[in-house]
C-alpha positions, 0 to 999 in steps of 0.5 A: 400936850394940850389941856384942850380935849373936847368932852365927847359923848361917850364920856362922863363930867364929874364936877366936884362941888366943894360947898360955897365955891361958888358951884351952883352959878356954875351948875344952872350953866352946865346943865344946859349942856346935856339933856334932863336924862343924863344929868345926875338928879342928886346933889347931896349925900354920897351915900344915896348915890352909892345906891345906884347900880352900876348900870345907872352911874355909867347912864349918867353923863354928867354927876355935880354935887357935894360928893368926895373924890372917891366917887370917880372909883364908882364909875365904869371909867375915868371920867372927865374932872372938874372943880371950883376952890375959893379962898378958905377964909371967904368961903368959911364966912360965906358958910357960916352965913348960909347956916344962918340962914337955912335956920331962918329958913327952917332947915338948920343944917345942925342940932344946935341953934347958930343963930347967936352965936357970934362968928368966933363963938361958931369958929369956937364951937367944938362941932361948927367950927370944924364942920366948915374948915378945910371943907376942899382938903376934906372932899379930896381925902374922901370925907364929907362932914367932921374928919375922924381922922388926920387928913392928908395935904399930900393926898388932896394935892396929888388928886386936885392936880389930875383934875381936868379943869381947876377954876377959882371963885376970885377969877370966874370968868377966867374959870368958866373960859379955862372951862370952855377951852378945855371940854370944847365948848363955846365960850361961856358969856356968863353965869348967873349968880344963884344960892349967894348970900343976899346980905352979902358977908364980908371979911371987913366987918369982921375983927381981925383976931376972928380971921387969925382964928378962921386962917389957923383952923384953914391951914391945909386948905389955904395951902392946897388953895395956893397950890390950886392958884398955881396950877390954875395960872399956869394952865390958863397962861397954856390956854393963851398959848393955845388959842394963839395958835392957827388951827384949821376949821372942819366946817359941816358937810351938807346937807345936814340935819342936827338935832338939839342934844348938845349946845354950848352951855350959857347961849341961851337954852335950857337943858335937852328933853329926850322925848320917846318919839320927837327925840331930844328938844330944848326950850329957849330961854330965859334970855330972848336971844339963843345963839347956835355956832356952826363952821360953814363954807361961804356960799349960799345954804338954805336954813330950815328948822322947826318949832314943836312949841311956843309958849304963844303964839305971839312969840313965835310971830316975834322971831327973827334970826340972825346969821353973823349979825344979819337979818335972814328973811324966814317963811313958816310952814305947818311943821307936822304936828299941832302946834309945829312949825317948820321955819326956813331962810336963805343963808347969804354967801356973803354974810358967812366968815370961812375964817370962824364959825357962823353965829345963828342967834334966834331972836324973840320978842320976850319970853313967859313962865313956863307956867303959862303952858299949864292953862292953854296951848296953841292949836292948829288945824291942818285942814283949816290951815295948810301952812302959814307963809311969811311969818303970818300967824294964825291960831287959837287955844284950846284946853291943855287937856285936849291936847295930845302932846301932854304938859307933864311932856314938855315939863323938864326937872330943870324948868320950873313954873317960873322959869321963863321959856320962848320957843322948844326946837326940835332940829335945825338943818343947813344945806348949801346951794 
C-alpha cells in the first residue's frame, strides 16, 4: 500500500509540535493551506484545548502545537498525523538557549533564574535538566512538562509509527517533500526559518563531558529518534518508488470556476480568509510571484480571475501572469466591487504540458506591509469609469473609513502589519475554446 493519500476536506491535520523540532518554520507554511477559520488558534497548554466543545474540535481542520498524543482521542475521528524529531542532543541546546533567552525577554519560562547558569549546572538542576529531556518520548506517553511517572519507549515507539508523516529536522527538505507526496500537496519550495536561535548554539562550543551528561539524561529519546530515522528513510526510500512510477493525469473539466480555499502551502499565499459574502480570499505574498498548478488539456482556454484588493494601485498595474513560464497578454476589467478588478487572457494551446500539471505564476512588481491598507484604500467609481482595458489604471484614495469593505475585514490573524501583502484573489476560472 502507498503512503500517498491526499488530505481531503473532510478530514483533519493534527501536527505534533515537539518543542525546538523545528515546528514553526513548518507551521508559517502550513497554515497557508487552509483558511484562518479552520486552523486551530492555540498552540500551548493542552488544558484550554480541552475546553472546547466537541463541536469546535471537529471545525477545526488543522490543530498544531505542543499537545501530547492523547489529543488525537478528543477528535470525532482519526485524524491525519504528523511530526518533526530532531536530534535529542541539538534539540535539548537549542531549548536551553531559547529559555536564556525568554528571561532576557522578560517571559522566564521558569521560577528560577537560568541565565547563570552554565549548560551543565541547567542539565544538573533537579528541575531544568528534566524539564528539557526526552521532551518527544514525553509528548507520545501523553505528558507535557516533568514526568511523574516512568514513561514507556515501548509506547512513544508504537504511536510514532501510526504517524502519517515523520519528518527529521537534520533532513527538512526531504520532510517537507515526504510531506507534500503523502497529503497531495504541491511540492513545497521552501520554509522559512522562524523562532531559531540568532546566536545559533552548538554542540562544538560545548565540553564533551556535558554531552555524555545531556546523551545520558536523553536515552529514551535518542533511541526512539534512531527508531524515527529508520521509519523515515524507509518511507521516504517508498516515496521514490512511487513517484517512479506513471500515474495517469485527471485534468479539469470546463468551464470551471475555483475559488481560492485551498493551494498548496509555500507557493506564495497566505492563509484563505472565508468572508460571509465574497467566500474564501487569499492575499498573495510576501513573495512577489504566487504559483497555481492546474492539470489542463493542450488547446487554447481562456483565463479569467479577479482581484477584490490591492495594497496600491501600482501593484496591480505591475502584474504580469505567466503560464508555464510564458507571458499571457491580460485586459482588466471593473470586478463589481469598489476596488475589484476582473483580470482576463488567453491561454495558448501550445504553452500547456498535457504531460503535467500547468504552472500559473501571478507576478507583481514588489509587495507592502499590510499596514498600508489601515490609512488609504483604493476607490473606484463605476460611473466614472466603466471598466478599465489593457492593464491601464486609473484611481485615487479616499479614507478607509468611508470604505465599505472594512480594514478589520480584510484583516486575518495570520498577517499582521508588517507582514508583506500584493493582491487579495477571489476566483480564478479557466475555460477552454
Amino acid at each position: 500500500m502507498g503512503i500517498a493519500n491526499p488530505l481531503r476536506v473532510t478530514e483533519q491535520l493534527y501536527f505534533m509540535h515537539i518543542p525546538k523540532c523545528a515546528g514553526m518554520s513548518l507551521i508559517a507554511v502550513l497554515d497557508q493551506y487552509f483558511t484562518i477559520d479552520e486552523i486551530c488558534p492555540l498552540h500551548d497548554t493542552f488544558k484550554n484545548f480541552q475546553a472546547y466543545t466537541p463541536e469546535q474540535m471537529a471545525a477545526f481542520r488543522f490543530i498544531r502545537g505542543h499537545f501530547p498524543y492523547k489529543l488525537i482521542d478528543l477528535l470525532p475521528g482519526r485524524p491525519r498525523t504528523l511530526t518533526i524529531l530532531r536530534h535529542p542532543v541539538k534539540r535539548v541546546i537549542s531549548a536551553i538557549a531559547q529559555h536564556r533567552r525568554l528571561e532576557e525577554q522578560g517571559v522566564p519560562f521558569f521560577k528560577e533564574s537560568v541565565l547563570n547558569l552554565s549548560t551543565e549546572e541547567f542539565m544538573k538542576h533537579p528541575t531544568f535538566g528534566k524539564a528539557v529531556s526526552n521532551v518527544s518520548v514525553k509528548y507520545l506517553n501523553d505528558v507535557v512538562g516533568p514526568a511523574k511517572d516512568p514513561i514507556s519507549l515501548s509506547r512513544a515507539k508504537e504511536r510514532l509509527e501510526s504517524f502519517d508523516v515523520i519528518g527529521l529536522v537534520e533532513q527538512f527538505d526531504d520532510s517537507l517533500n515526504l510531506l507534500s507526496h503523502t497529503f497531495g500537496f504541491e511540492p513545497i519550495a521552501e520554509a522559512k526559518e522562524v523562532n531559531v536561535d540568532p546566536k545559533r548554539s552548538s554542540k562544538s562550543e560545548i565540553h564533551q563531558y556535558v554531552l555524555d551528561l545531556i546523551v545520558e539524561m536523553n536515552k529514551e529519546e535518542i533511541e526512539l529518534y534512531e527508531f524515527g530515522v529508520q521509519l523515515f528513510r524507509e518511507r521516504l526510500a517508498q516515496m521514490k518508488a512511487e513517484q517512479a512510477q506513471p500515474t495517469a493525469l485527471i485534468t479539469i473539466p470546463a468551464p470551471t470556476r475555483l475559488d481560492f480555499h485551498q493551494v498548496s502551502p509555500g507557493q506564495g499565499w497566505y492563509s484563505g480568509l472565508k468572508h460571509p459574502k465574497y467566500g474564501v480570499l487569499r492575499w498573495s505574498g510576501p513573495e512577489t510571484t504566487s504559483y497555481l498548478r492546474i492539470p489542463l488539456k493542450a488547446r487554447e482556454h481562456t483565463l479569467r480571475f479577479k482581484v477584490l484588493k490591492a495594497i496600491a494601485p501600482e501593484i496591480l498595474k505591475s502584474l504580469v501572469v505567466e503560464v508555464n513560464g510564458s507571458v499571457i497578454p491580460l485586459k482588466t476589467h471593473w470586478g463589481g466591487e469598489i476596488g475589484s478588478v476582473i483580470v482576463e487572457g488567453k491561454i495558448p494551446g501550445s504553452v500547456i504540458n498535457p504531460a503535467g500539471k500547468t504552472t500559473i505564476s501571478f507576478k507583481v512588481s514588489r509587495t507592502l506591509p499590510f499596514k498600508s491598507l489601515a490609512s488609504r484604500l483604493l476607490y473606484r467609481s463605476k460611473q466614472r469609469i466603466p471598466a478599465i482595458e489593457d492593464n491601464q489604471w486609473v484611481g485615487r484614495f479616499f479614507p478607509l473609513e468611508q470604505f465599505h469593505f472594512r480594514y478589520s475585514r480584510l484583516k486575518t490573524s495570520t498577517i499582521d502589519n508588517s507582514q508583506r501583502v500584493g493582491l487579495l484573489y477571489q476566483w480564478i476560472e479557466i475555460r477552454p475554446e
